[in-house]
N, C-alpha and C positions, 0 to 999 in steps of 0.2 A: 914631319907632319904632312900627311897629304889631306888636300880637301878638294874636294867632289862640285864639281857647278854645273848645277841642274840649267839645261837648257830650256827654258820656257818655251812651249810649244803653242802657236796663238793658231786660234781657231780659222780654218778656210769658210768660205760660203759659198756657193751657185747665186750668179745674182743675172741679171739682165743688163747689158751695157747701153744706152739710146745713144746715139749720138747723131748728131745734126745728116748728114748727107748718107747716111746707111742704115738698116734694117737693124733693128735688134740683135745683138748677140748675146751669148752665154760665155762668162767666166768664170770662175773659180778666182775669189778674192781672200785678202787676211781678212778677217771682221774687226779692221782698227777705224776708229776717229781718222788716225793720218793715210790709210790707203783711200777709203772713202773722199777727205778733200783734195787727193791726188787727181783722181779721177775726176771729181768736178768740176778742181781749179779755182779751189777757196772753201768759205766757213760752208756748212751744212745743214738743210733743212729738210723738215719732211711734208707731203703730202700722203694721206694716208687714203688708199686706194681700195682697201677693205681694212676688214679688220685684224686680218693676216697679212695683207700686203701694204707694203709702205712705197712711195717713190723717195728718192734722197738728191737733191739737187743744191746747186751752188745758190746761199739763200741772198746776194749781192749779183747777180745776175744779170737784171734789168738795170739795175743804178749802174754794172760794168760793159752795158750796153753787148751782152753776150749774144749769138744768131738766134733768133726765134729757133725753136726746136720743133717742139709738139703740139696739140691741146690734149685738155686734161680737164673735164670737168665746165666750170668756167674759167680756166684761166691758160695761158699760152705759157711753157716751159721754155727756158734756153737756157743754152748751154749743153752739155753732155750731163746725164743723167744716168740714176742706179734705180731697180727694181728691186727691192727684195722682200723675202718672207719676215715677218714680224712675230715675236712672241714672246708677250708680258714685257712690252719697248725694248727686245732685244732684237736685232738681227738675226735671220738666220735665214737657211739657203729656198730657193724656191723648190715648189713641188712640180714636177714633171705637166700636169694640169696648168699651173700657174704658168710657167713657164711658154706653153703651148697659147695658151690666153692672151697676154702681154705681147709676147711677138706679133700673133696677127692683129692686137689692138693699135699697137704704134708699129706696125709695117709703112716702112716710107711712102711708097705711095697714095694709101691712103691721105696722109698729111702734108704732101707738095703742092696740089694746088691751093686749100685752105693757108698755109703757112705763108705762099708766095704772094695773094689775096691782104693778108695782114699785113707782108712786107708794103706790099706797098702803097696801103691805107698810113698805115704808123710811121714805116720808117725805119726807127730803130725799135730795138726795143724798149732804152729809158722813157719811151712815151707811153709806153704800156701801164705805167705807174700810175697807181689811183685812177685807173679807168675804170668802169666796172663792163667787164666782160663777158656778163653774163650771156648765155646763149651762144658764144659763141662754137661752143663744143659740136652746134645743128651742122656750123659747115664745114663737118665732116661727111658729112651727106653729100655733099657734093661728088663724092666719089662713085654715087649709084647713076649718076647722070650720066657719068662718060664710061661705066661698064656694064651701061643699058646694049642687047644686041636690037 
């Protein structure tokens, strides 16, 4: 008797990679629970950035006192983080638009001064906890200051 073992074949994604000290990149990931907390570096959560786009980040972050990363809205990301397209809460790859978008929204530069500003108001990041950070997203602006000619 011979029997036949279907190889399951898991789905790839285009996603965006943030990570702390470099610019956004583009991968090609599995669409699993475990590549995603590979990439984080623990359990997972979402911030939902449209209604297509999702960010996925390690949701124990600040309690693991992980490097300030980004901002985001109102609140400051760490850790390395994922961008991807969403639909119907599934994952799924970015669109060349989105992709294009994301990158120059979290381009490092933009977020070095801001970030380093935070470092060294907070500290770490567990002090980030239950603060409420609203506005803080404005100094991102700081970046028009120093690429005034």
């Amino acid at each position: 008797m011979c029997i036949k073992k279907e190889k399951l074949e898991i789905e790839k994604i285009k996603v965006l990679i943030v990570e702390r000290i470099r610019d956004p990149y583009i991968k090609e990931i599995e669409d699993t629970l475990e590549e995603k907390q590979k990439i984080v570096g623990g359990l997972i959560d979402f911030i939902e950035l449209e209604d297509d786009v999702d960010l996925i980040f390690n949701e124990e972050s600040k309690i693991n006192n992980l490097e300030m990363n980004r901002i985001i809205k109102n609140d400051i990301v760490c850790g390395t983080f994922i961008i991807c397209g969403q639909r119907n809460g599934e994952s799924i790859s970015l669109t060349d638009e989105q992709i294009k978008k994301y990158k120059s929204y979290f381009k490092l530069r933009d977020h070095t001064i801001p970030i380093s500003l935070l470092k060294n108001h907070y500290k770490e990041s567990s002090n980030l906890i239950n603060y409420d950070l609203t506005g803080v997203e404005n100094l991102l602006q700081l970046k028009d200051l120093f690429n005034r000619k």
